[in-house]
Structures are given as structure tokens and as C-alpha cells.
KOLGUSE-559875 format. One record per residue (C-alpha): residue in one letter; chain; x, y, z. Coordinates in nm, 4 decimals, always signed. Layout:
BEGIN
{"a","A",{X,Y,Z}}
...
***
This chain:
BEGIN
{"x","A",{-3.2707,+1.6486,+1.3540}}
{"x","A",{-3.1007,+1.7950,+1.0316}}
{"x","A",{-3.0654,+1.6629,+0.6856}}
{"x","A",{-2.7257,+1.4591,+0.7861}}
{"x","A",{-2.9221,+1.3132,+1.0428}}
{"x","A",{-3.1457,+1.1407,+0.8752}}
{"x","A",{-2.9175,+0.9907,+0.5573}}
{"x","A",{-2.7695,+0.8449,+0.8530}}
{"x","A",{-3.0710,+0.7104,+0.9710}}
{"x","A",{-3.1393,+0.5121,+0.6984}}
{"x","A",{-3.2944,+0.7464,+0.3559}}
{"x","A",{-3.0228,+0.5604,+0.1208}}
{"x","A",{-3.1454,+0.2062,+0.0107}}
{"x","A",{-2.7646,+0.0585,+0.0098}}
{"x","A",{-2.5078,+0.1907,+0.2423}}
{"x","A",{-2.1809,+0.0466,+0.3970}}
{"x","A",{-1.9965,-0.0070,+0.7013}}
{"x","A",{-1.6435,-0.1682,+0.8192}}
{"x","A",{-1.5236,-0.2934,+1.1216}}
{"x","A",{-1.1809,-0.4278,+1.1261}}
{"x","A",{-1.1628,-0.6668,+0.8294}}
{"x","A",{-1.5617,-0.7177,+0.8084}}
{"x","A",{-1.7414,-0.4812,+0.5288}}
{"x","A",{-2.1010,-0.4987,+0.5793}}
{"x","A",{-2.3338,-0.3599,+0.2755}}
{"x","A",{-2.7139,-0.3396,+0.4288}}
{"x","A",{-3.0192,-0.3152,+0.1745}}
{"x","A",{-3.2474,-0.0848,+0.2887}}
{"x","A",{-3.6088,-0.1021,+0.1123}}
{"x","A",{-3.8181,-0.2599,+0.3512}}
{"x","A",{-4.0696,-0.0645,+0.1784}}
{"x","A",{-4.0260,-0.2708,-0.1266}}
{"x","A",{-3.9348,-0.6042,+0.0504}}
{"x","A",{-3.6101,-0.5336,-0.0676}}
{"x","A",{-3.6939,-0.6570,-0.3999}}
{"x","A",{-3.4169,-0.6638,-0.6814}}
{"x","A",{-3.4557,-0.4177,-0.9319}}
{"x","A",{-3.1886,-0.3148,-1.2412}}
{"x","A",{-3.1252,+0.0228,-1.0206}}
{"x","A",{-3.1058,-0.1912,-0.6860}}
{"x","A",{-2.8554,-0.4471,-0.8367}}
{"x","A",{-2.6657,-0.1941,-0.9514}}
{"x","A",{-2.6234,-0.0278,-0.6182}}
{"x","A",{-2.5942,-0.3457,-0.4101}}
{"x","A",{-2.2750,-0.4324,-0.6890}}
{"x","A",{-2.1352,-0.0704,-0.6206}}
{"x","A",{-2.1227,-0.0741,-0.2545}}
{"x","A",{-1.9791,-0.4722,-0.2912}}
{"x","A",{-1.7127,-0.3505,-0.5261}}
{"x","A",{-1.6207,-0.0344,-0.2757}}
{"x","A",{-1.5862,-0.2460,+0.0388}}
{"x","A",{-1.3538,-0.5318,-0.2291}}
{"x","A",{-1.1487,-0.2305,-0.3239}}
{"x","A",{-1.0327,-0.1777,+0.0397}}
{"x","A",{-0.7656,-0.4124,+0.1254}}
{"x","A",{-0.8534,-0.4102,+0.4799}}
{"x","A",{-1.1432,-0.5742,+0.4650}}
{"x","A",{-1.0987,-1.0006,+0.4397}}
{"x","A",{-1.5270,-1.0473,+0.4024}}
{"x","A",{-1.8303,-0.8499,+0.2809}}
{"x","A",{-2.1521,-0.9585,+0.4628}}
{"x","A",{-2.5030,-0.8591,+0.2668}}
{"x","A",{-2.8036,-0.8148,+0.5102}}
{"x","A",{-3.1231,-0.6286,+0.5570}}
{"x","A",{-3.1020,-0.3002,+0.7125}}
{"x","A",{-3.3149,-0.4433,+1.0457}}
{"x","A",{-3.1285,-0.7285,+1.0557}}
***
């Protein structure tokens, strides 16, 4: 398994995903509960604003990482 690999696996603690018009942005920090920090907030807001920025997608669904 190289580097790639596992970033994709889950070492950032906000990523994003589309599918058709849903934008998903998952919180991953399990570790800390996901627990909303300055630094957290701040990511969670950038990967929101990315997926409003793309006109394809009609709603942005916030979950855990696990589900």
C-alpha cells in the first residue's frame, strides 16, 4: 500500500465526494469524537464552500466518516 493509498483511506480529517448533484463532506476524527475545533471548522467550511462552488451539485450532506 503506498502513500496515495492511504490519504485515500482516510489520513485527511475532512474530505469530499460527489455523485450526481449530491456533495458529501465526511469528518474524519473519530479519534477526537469529531470534536469542533477553530482548525476543524475551518476545514469543514472549506470543503462546504468547494462542493457550493460546483454548480452541479443541488445538496451538500455532512456526516461522519463511518457513517
Amino acid at each position: 500500500m503506498g502513500l496515495s493509498d492511504k490519504k485515500r483511506k482516510g489520513m485527511y480529517d475532512v474530505y469530499g465526494k460527489t455523485d450526481a448533484s449530491l456533495g458529501s463532506v465526511f469528518m474524519n476524527r473519530e479519534h477526537r469524537y469529531n470534536m469542533l475545533s477553530p482548525n476543524f471548522i475551518t476545514e469543514i467550511t472549506r470543503g462546504v464552500e468547494t462542493m457550493n462552488i460546483d454548480h452541479m451539485v443541488d445538496c451538500i450532506f455532512l456526516t461522519t466518516a463511518k457513517g
